[in-house]
Legacy VTK file of the C-alpha trace (Angstrom):
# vtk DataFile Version 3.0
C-alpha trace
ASCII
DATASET POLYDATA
POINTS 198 float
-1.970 1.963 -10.633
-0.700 5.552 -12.324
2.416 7.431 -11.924
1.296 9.731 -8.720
1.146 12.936 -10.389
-0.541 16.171 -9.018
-2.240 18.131 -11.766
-3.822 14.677 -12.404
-4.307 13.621 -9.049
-3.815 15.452 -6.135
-7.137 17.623 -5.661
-9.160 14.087 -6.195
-7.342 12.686 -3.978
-7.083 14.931 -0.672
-11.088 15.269 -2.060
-11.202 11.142 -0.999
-9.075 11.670 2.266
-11.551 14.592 3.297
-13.745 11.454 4.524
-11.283 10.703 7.368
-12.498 13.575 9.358
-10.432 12.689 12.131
-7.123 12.423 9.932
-6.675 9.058 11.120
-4.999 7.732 7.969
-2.076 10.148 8.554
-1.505 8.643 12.197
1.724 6.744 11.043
3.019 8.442 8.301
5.401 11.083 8.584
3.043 13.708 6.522
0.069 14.809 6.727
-2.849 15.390 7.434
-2.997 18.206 5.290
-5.197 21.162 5.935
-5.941 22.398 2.373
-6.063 20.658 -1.329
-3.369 23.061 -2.493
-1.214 21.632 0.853
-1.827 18.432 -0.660
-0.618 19.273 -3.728
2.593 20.599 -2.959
2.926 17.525 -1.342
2.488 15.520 -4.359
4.395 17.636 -6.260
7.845 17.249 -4.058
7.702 13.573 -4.348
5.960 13.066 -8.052
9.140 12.933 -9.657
11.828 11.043 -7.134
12.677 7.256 -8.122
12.865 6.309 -4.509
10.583 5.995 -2.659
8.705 5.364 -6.524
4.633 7.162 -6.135
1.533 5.477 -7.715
-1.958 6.619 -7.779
-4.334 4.064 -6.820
-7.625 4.553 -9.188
-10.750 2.972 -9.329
-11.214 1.527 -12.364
-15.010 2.195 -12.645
-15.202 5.372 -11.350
-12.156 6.302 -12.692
-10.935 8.689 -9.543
-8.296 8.170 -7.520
-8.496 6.611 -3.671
-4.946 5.923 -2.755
-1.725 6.024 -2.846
1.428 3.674 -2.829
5.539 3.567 -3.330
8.223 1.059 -4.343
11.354 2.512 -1.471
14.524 1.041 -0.778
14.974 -0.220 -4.291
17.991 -2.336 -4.551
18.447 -4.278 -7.619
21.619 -5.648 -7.219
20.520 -7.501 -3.766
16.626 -8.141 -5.525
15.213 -6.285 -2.572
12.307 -3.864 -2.798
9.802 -2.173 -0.382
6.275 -1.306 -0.757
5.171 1.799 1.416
3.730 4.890 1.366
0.340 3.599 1.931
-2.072 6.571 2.166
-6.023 4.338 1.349
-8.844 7.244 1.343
-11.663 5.530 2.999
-13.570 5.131 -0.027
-10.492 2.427 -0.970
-10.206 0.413 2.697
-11.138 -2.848 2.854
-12.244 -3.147 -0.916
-11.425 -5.822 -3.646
-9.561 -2.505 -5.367
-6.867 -2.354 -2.405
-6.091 -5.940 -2.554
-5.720 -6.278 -6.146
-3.582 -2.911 -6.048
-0.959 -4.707 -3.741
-1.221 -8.093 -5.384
-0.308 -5.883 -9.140
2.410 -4.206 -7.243
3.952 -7.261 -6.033
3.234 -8.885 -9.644
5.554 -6.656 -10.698
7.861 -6.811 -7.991
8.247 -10.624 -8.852
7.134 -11.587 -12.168
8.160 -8.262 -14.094
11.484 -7.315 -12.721
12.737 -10.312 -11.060
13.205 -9.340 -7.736
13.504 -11.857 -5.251
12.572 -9.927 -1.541
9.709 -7.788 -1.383
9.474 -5.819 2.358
6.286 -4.514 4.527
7.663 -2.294 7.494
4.927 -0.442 9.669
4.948 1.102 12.903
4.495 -1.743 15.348
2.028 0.062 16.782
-0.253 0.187 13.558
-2.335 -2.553 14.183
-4.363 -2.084 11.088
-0.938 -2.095 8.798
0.222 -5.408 10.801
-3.308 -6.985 10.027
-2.851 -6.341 6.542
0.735 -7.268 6.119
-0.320 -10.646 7.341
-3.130 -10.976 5.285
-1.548 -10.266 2.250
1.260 -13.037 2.883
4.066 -11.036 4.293
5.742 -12.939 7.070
7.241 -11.338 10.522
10.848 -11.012 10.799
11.060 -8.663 13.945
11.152 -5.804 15.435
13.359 -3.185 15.201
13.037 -1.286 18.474
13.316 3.020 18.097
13.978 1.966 14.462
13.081 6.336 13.875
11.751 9.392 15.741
8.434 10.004 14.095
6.194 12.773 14.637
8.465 13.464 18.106
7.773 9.946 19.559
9.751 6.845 19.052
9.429 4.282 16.744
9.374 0.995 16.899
9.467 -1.013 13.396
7.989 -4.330 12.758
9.427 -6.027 9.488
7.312 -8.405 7.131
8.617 -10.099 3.540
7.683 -12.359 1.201
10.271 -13.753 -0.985
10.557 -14.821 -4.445
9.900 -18.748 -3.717
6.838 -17.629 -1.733
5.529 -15.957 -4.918
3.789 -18.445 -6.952
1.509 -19.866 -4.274
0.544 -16.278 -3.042
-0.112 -15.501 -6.196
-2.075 -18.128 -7.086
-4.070 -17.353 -4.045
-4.426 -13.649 -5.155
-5.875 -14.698 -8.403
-8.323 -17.173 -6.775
-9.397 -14.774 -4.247
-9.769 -11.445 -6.605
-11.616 -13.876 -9.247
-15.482 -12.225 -9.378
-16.590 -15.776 -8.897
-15.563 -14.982 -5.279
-18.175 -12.564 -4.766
-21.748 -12.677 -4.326
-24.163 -10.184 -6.131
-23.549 -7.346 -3.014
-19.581 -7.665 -4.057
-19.356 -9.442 -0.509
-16.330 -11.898 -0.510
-17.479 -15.364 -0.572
-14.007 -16.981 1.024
-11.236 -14.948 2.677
-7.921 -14.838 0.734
-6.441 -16.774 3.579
-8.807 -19.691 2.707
-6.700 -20.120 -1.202
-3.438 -20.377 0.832
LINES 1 199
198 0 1 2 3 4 5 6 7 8 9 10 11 12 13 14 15 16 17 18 19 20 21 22 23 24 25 26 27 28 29 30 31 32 33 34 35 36 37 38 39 40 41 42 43 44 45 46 47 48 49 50 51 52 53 54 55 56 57 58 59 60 61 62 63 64 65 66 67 68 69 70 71 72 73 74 75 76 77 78 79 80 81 82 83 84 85 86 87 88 89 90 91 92 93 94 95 96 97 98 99 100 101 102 103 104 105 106 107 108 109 110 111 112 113 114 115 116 117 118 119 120 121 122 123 124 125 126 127 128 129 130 131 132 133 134 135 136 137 138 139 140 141 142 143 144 145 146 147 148 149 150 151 152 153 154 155 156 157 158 159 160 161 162 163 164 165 166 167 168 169 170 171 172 173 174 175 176 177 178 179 180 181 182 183 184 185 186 187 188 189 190 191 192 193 194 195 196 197
């Protein structure tokens, strides 16, 4: 995980999202797809800087390009409550090891670094792929927050997922099982699903 930044970034990674021919990725997020790299860019460039929602470059450590991207939002230290969002995987990163172990450092973080005691997951309830992965990861369903926002001119309904700080160790326990290469056989196919070390 980097600092999202756009001279660094950006024209790798709309390169990645190029893959999604259909612009699938963008479906729930409010931006995007975007039609050129130098779109892209000035995308990357308007949010590179902000605090909240806080941009990271997701980069493959052996090929050293970037594949994704992810935020910290809705940081609120004096009630220990943070968000992860944002969540723009270039096919190249879905369904990987790498995307795992990028959530698992962000939430590392989250708990271990700054002390935080509520980390949040909030999707489009609609986003069946997002819900999957929310569960997967150990977030638990709280609700739904019914035309929670108007996005791309339709309403919104928003499902809400957490894991909080007493959750923590055991998922990250799990986490460290699971991403352990021991887990993998020679093709880098997962030997037991991370829901097996919870």
């Amino acid at each position: 995980l980097e600092p999202l930044d756009a001279a660094t970034h950006a024209a790798a990674l709309h390169a990645a999202h190029e893959a999604d021919r259909e612009g699938r990725n963008w479906t729930y997020l409010a931006y995007g797809p975007f039609a050129s790299a130098a779109e892209y860019a000035a995308w990357v460039e308007s949010v590179q800087s902000r605090d909240d929602p806080l941009f990271f470059a997701i980069v493959d450590s052996a090929t050293q390009q970037p594949i994704g991207v992810a935020s910290y939002l809705r940081v609120d230290p004096a009630m220990g409550s943070i968000e992860v969002g944002h969540l723009s995987y270039a096919p190249a990163l879905q369904r990987t090891p790498a995307s795992t172990e990028a959530m698992y450092l962000m939430m590392r973080r989250v708990f271990d670094e700054l002390g935080y005691r509520r980390y949040e997951w909030k999707c489009d309830s609609l986003n069946a792929p997002s819900v999957a992965a929310a569960k997967r990861l150990g977030f638990r369903f709280e609700g739904i927050f019914r035309q929670a926002v108007v996005m791309k001119g339709r309403n919104r309904d928003t499902s809400w997922f957490s894991i909080v700080d007493g959750e923590w160790p055991a998922l990250r326990s799990a986490f460290e099982q699971w991403l352990d290469p021991s887990n993998f056989d020679a093709a880098g196919a997962q030997r037991q699903r991370l829901e097996a070390f919870r």
